[in-house]
N, C-alpha and C positions, 0 to 999 in steps of 0.2 A: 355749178354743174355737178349731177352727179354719177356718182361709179355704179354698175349694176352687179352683185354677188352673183355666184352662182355657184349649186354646190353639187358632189356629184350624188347618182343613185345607191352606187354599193362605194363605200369609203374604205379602201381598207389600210390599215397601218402603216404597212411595209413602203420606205417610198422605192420606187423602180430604179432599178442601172440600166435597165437595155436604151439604145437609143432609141427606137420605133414604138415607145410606150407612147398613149393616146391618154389623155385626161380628156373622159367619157360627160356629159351632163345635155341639159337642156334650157333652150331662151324658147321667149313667146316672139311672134313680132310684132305684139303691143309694145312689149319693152323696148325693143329695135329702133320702134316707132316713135319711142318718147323722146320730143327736143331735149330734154334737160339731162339723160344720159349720154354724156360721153365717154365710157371708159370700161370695158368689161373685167372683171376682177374673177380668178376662178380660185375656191375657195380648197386649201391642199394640194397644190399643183405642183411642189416640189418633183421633180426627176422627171417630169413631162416636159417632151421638147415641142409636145404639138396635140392641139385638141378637137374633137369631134364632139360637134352640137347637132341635136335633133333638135330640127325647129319646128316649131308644133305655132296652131294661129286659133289661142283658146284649145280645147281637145283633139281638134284634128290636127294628123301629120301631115306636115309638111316635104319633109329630108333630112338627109345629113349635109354639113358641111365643114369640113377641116380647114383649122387656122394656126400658124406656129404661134407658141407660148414664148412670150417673152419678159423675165421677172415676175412670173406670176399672172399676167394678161393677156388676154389678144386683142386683137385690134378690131376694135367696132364696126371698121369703118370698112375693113372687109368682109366681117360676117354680114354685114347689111349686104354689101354689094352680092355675096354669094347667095346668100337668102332670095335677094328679090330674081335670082334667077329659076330656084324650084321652083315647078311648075304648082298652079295656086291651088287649093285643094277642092275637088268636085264638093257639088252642094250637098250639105249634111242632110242623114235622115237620122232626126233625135227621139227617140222615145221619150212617150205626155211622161214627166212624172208624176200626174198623178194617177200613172194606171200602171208602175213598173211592175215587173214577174218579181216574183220572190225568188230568190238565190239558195241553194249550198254551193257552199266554197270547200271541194273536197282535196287536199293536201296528203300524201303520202309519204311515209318517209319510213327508213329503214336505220336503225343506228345512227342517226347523224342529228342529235339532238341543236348541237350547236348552230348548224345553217339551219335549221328549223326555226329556231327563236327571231331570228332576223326576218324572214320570211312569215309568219305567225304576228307579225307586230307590225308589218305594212297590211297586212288583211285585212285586220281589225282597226284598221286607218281608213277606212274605205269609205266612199263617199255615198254609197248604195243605200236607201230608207228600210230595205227588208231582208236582213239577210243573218244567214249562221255555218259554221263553221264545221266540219268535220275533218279530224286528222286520223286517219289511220297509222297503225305502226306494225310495218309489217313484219311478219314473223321476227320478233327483236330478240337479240341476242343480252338485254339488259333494260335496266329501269329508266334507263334516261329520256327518253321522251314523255313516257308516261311519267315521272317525276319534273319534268320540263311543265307540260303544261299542267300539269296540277299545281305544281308551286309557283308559277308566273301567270297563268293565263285562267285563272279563275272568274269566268267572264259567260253570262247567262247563254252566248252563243255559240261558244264554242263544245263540243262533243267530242271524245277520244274513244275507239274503238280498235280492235287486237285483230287481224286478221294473220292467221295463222303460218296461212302457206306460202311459201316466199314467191314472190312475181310481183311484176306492178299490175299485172291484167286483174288478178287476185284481188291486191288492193283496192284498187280503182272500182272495181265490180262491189268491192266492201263498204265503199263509199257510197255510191250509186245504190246499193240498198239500204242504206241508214239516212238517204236523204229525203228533206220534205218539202224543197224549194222546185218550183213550176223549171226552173234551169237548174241546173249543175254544171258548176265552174271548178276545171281543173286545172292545175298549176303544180309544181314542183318543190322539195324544199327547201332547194336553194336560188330561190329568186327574189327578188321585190318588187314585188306591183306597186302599179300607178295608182294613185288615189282615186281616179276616176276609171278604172280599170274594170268592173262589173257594170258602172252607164254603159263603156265600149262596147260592151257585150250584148246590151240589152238594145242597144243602138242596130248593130249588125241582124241582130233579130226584127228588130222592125224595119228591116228594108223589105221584107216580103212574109206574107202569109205559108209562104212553102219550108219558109229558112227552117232548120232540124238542127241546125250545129255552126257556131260560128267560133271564129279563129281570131288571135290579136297578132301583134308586131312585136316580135322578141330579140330587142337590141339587147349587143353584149352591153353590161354595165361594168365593166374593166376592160380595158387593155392594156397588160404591164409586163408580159414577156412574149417573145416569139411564136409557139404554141396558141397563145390568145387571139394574135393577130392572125396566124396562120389558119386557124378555125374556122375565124369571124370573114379573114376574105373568101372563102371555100363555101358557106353556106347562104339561102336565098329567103330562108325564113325571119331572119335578121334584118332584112332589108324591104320586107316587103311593103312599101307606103302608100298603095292604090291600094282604095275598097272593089275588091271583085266579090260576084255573085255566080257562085258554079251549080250549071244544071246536068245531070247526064245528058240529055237531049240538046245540050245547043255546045259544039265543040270548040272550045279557043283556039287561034288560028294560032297563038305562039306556042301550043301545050299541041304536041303529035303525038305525045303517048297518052294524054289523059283516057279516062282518070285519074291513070296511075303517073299522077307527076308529084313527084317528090320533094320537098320542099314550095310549089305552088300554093299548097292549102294552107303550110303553117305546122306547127309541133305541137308537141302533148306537153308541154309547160304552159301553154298558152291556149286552153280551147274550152267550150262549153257544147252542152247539149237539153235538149230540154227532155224533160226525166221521160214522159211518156214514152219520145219515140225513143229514146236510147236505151228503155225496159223492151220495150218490143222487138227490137233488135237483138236484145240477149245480152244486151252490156259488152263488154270488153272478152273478144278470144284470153284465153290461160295460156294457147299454146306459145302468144308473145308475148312478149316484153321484157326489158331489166329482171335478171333473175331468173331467168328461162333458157334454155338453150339454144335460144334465136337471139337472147339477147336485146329486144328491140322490136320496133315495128308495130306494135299495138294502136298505135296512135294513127298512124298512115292508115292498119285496117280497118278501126272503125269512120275514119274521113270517106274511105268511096264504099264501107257497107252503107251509109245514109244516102249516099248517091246512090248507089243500085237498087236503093229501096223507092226510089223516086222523089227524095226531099232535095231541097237546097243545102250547097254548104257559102254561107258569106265571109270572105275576111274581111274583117274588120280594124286597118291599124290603130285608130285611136283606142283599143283594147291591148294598151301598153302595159308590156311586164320586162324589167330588167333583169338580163342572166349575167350569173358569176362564171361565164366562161369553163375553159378548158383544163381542168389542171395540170400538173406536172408531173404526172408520173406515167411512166408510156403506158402501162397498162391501161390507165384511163386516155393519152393521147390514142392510141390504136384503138380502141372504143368509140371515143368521138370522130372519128375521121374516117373508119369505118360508116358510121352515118349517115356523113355528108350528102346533101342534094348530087342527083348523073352522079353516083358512084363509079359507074364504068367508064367511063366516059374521061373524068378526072383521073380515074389511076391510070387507065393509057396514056395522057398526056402528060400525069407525073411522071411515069414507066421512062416516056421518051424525053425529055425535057425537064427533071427536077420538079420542082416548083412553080411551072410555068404555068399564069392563069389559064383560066379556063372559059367558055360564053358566058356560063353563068355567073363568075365571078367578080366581085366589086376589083376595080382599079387600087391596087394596092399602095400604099406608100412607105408600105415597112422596109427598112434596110434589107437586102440580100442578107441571107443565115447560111453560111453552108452548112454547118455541123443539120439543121432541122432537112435545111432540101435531103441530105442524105439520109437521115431518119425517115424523110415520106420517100423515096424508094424505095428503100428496103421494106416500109411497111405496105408497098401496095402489093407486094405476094400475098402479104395475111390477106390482106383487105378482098384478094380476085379469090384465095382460096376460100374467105369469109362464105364470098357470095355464090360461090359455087357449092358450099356444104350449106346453105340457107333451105334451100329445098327439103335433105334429109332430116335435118336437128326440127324441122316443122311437126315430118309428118312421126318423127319420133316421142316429140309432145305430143300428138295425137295420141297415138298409140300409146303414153301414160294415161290417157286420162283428159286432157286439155281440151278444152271447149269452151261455148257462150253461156249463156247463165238459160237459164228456159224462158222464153220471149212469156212479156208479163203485159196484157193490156187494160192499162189502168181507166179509170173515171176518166170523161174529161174535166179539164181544167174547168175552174170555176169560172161563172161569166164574167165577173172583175178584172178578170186578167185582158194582158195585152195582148196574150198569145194565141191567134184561131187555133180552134183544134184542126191538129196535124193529119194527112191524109194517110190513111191507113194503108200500110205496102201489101201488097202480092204475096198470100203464102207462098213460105218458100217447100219445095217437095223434099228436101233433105229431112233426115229424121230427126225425131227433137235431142238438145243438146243434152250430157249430163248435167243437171246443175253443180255451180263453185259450190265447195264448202262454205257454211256461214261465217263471217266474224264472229268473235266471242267478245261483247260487251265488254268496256267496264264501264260502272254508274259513275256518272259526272254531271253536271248541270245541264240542260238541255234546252232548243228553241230556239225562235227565232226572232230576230228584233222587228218591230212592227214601227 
């Protein structure tokens, strides 16, 4: 008989002391499936008392299911039993490969050279026939990215580019005009994508001729302190493993507030757009995001500008990317939880109740924390006073300056592609936007793999 390895997505060093750490990975249910495995083995499992497998059947998701670790193993014989209870996965729609879009993979990062290298190295792992790479660095305070991928990542597809003025709308807009690929894929850079992470993408796009922007499945890839957990049970984009297709015109019976539903669509670590409609759109608002004095939100806006524009938005979870979680320092705790999917919603029920879930959230099985329940009290005054000054810190980026890029309508795509051309939106009667300032080059290798 044999033992099946399994090893995780983000490995990191440290082994954990908390009791409610999760050893994070993935099984297929081919392997499941095979007579001659008896025995799962998880590879680094030290200080995990209990582990969470996303079981995927080939590229599609399946679910999660948790199993206690014991010496290093779980018991096979329950993750089958658990497995064969998520629901099987609706029938795939796969994009021919041999008509796939061409990609940029645009990447953003600001001084954090080091999760960058990790993330830069599952990219370029990537299973996709046509595609290249673009890292912006945004307004950098030093050399290190730009000495990052110049000394490691000397590779025909990748392209490095400086955009100046600090925001990720900025960036992202920086990217979006240095790209040549029919999609553009954004991602974060501290994540690790799936190797079949741009098929996902290109999959979601061929479920319909309308689709304008598709979204993936963004599991935590750690859980190894309270915070982590606390995050990962509080948000719905992490969990999301049904393919939906969102129209403005047809309203989901479970979403009362759409479009504006938060978390439904998916994050800005995990989404693409295909370049046309997303130029004509004007790209990414300045007035949001990281680095802004909203803070955030860039991603939510452009998910229902493509819907008010009259496109489809698809999620798509076999468009897997694994996140490094929550860090440990409250200022970043208070940032990410200020985020969270029903913000208002969540901090009244924190308000009254600690730590008490919530509808939207996963069935927890972290130990009780008091020291963190007390921390998300206290933090849900930031959080209601956050969203109560969201309004003003908007229109105060406006009134710097903050806007879309000037809606740009390109060629259509060439007829080789998979992609119909996209239906053209409704001018809109607002006035035209100021354009972002340009990136500033610098010369590096350029292009894309064929």
């Amino acid at each position: 008989m044999t033992a099946l390895s399994l090893t995780r997505p983000m490995a990191s060093t440290a082994v954990p002391t908390w009791a409610g750490a999760l050893w994070v990975g993935t099984v297929d249910v081919a392997d499941l499936a095979r007579p001659d495995v008896d025995d799962l083995r998880l590879v680094d499992a030290d200080g995990h008392p209990a582990a969470r497998l996303l079981v995927r059947d080939g590229r599609e998701v399946l679910g999660f299911v948790e199993a206690p670790v014991v010496g290093g193993h779980v018991s096979i014989d329950l993750v089958r039993s658990e497995a064969a209870d998520l629901p099987p996965a609706p029938r795939a729609v796969v994009a021919p490969s041999a008509g796939l879009p061409t990609v940029t993979v645009v990447v953003c990062s600001r001084d954090r050279a080091e999760q960058l290298r990790g993330c830069l190295r599952s990219v370029l792992a990537l299973d996709h026939p046509a595609f290249d790479v673009v890292v912006v660095d945004n307004a950098p305070s030093t050399t290190a990215t730009r000495d990052l991928v110049a000394g490691e990542f000397d590779d025909p597809r990748v392209r490095y580019v400086v955009e100046p003025v600090a925001g990720l709308s900025s960036a992202r807009n920086a990217g979006l005009r240095a790209a040549t690929g029919e999609v553009v894929a954004f991602t974060d850079d501290d994540v690790v994508v799936d190797a079949g992470w741009l098929r996902g993408l290109c999959d979601g796009f061929a479920r319909a001729d309308d689709v304008a922007c598709v979204t993936g499945l963004v599991p935590s890839g750690e859980l190894r302190t309270p915070v982590q957990r606390s995050f990962d049970d509080r948000v719905s984009w992490s969990r999301n493993v049904a393919p939906r297709v969102f129209r403005l015109d047809e309203q989901p019976a479970d979403l009362p507030t759409f479009p504006f539903s938060v978390g439904a669509f998916g994050t800005g670590a995990d989404f693409a757009l295909r370049r046309d409609v997303a130029l004509a759109l004007g790209g990414f608002d300045t007035a949001f995001g990281v680095g802004t004095r909203t803070a955030g939100g860039e991603d939510l806006d452009v998910f229902t500008r493509v819907l008010f524009a009259g496109h489809a938005l698809a999620v798509q979870p076999s468009a897997l990317v694994w996140h490094a979680g929550v860090a440990l320092d409250g200022r970043t705790r208070r940032a990410a939880l200020r985020r969270a999917p029903h913000a208002v919603a969540a901090l009244l029920a924190k308000g009254k109740a600690g730590s008490a879930p919530v509808a939207t959230s996963r069935v927890s099985t972290a130990p009780a924390d008091v020291e963190l329940d007390r921390e998300l009290r206290r933090t849900a005054r930031v959080e209601l006073a956050g969203i109560a000054r969201g309004p003003l810190l908007y229109l105060r980026q406006r009134w710097d300056g903050a806007s879309t890029m000037r809606p740009v309508r390109p060629p259509v795509a060439a007829a080789s592609s998979t992609l119909a051309p996209s239906p053209s939106p409704s001018p809109s009667p607002s006035p035209s936007p100021t354009p972002v300032p340009a990136a500033v080059p610098v010369p590096t290798a350029a292009g894309a793999a064929s």
